[in-house]
N, C-alpha and C positions, 0 to 999 in steps of 0.2 A: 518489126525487126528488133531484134535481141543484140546487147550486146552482151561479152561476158569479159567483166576485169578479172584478172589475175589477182588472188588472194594478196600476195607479197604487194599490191600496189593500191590494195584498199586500208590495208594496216598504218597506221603511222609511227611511225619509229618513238618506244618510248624507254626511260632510261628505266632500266631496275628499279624494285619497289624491296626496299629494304623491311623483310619482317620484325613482328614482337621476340624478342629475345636478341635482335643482332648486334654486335657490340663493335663500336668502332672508336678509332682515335685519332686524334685533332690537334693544332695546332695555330697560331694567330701572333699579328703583330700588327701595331698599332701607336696612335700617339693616345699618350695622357695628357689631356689638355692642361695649361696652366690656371691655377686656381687660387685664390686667396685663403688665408688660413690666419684662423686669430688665435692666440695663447694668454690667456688672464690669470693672472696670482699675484702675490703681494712676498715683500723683504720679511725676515723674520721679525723685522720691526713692526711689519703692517703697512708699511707703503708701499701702493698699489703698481701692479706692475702688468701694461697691457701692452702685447707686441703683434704688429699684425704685419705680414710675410705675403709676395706676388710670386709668382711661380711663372717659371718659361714654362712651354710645352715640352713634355720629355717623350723618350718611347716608352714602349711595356709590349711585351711578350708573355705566351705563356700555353700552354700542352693541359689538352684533355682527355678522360680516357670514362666513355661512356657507355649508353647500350638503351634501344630501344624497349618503352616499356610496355605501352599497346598502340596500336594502331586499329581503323577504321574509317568509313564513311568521313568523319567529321574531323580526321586528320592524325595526328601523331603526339606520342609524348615519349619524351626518351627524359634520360637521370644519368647526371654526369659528374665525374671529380675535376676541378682545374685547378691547376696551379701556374701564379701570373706574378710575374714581378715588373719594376716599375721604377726608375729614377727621373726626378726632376730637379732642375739647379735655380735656386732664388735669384731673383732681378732687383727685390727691394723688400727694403726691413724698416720700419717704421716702429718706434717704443714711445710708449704715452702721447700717441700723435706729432714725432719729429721723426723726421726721414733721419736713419744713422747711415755710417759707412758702412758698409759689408764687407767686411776681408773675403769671406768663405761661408756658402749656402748650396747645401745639399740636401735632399731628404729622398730617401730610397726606403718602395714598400713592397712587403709583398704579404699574398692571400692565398688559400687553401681554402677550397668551397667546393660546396655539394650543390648542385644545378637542379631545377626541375624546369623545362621546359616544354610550352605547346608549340605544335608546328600543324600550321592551318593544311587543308587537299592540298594534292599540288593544283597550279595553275597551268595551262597551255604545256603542262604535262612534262615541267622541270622545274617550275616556282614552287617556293616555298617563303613564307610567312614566318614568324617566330617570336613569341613572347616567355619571356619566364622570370623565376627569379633565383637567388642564390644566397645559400648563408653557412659561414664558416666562420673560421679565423683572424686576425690580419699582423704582420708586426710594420713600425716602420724605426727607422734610424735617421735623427736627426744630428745632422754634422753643421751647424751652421758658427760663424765667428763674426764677432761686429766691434766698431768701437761705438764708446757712450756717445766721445766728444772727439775732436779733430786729436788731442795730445793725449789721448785713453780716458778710462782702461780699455783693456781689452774684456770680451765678451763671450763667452764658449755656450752650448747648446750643444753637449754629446751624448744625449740621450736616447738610449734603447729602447725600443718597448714593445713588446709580444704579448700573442694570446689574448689579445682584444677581439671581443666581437664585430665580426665582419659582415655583411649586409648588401647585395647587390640588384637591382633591376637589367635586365636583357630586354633587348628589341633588336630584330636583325633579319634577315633575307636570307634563303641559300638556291643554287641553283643545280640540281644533276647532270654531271657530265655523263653518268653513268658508269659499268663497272665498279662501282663503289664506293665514288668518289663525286664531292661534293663541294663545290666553292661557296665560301661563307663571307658577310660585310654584317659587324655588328656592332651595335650601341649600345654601352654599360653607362650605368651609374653607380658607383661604388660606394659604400659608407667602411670607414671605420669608430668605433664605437669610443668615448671620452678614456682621457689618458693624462698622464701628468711627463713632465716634461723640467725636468731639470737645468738652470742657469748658473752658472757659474762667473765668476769675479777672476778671470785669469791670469792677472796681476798678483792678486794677494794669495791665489790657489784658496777660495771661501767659498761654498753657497750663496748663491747672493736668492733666488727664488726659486720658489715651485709656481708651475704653470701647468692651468688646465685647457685643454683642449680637444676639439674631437677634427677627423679629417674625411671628406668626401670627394669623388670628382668626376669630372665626366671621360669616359674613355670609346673613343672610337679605333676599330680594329676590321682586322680583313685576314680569312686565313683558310681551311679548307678542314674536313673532314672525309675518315675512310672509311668505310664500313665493310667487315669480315663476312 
């Protein structure tokens, strides 16, 4: 005895397979975790000046606008632009190994980067895998203010700095809801490339040092992608 299923009921339901060439765009938000950050340089005297900075956990957002480059058997690569910004507010400032007051700590960054990513088969025929990497730009803006001693001075750190080279690692998951769309959980690790960093005497309105420093960190995020 024979039985016969009905086509519609041997099929299993699966989400669109987005071809080579199709271009979609994206979106994500996330925290940047808190991180430490050290600044080293000396007075125009020569005496030595090292400050090292803890960071709360801030958010970061930021908008992708991409496109599949080939696909096959062995899975996917798409090539993408993002642009992600990021503020985080200081918990503690320490210079030459003594904790100071903090009046005011800020530092807000942002990147511009070109992606190249693999995305492994799907799995169970909505999984998705994902490794890549990424390298652009980055500037950040540090706002921070301290005193030396309990009765000053005071302490400024208002320095700008762009067009440094930027540098990131991906790791991350997505899953197809289908029609086009895609939920995404990913893991960054970002670099920014060494920078000098301006101090200031804000009592006497002086330079007091240059500092050198570079900035890295870890960012975790979750956000979606649409594909046309």
């Amino acid at each position: 005895m024979f039985v016969t299923v009905p086509a519609f009921a041997q099929a299993r339901p699966t989400a669109e397979e987005p071809g080579a060439g199709s271009i979609y765009v994206g979106g994500f938000l996330g925290d940047r975790f808190g991180r430490e950050q050290t600044l080293r340089g000396a007075t125009p005297a020569g005496l030595p000046r090292v400050i090292e900075t803890d960071a709360k956990d801030g958010l970061t957002g930021g908008v992708v606008l991409g496109a599949v480059a080939a696909t096959g058997d062995w899975g996917r690569a798409r090539v993408e632009a993002e642009f992600s910004a990021s503020r985080n507010t200081l918990k503690r400032l320490d210079l030459n190994g003594q904790q100071r007051t903090l009046l005011e700590g800020r530092r807000s960054v942002t990147t511009e980067m070109v992606n190249l990513i693999y995305d492994t088969p799907r799995i169970a025929e909505r999984l998705r895998f994902s490794l890549g990497a990424g390298i652009g730009h980055g500037a950040i803006d540090y706002d921070t203010r301290y005193l030396v001693a309990a009765d000053g001075p005071a302490i400024n750190i208002p320095t700008s700095v762009s067009g440094k080279l930027a540098l990131q690692g991906i790791a991350g998951a997505s899953v197809s809801l289908g029609g086009g769309l895609e939920l995404v959980a990913d893991v960054r690790y970002a670099r920014i490339g060494r920078h000098q960093v301006e101090r200031f005497n804000a009592t006497a309105g002086t330079l007091d040092s240059v500092l050198s420093t570079r900035y890295s960190n870890v960012i975790a995020t979750g956000g979606f992608r649409f594909f046309f």
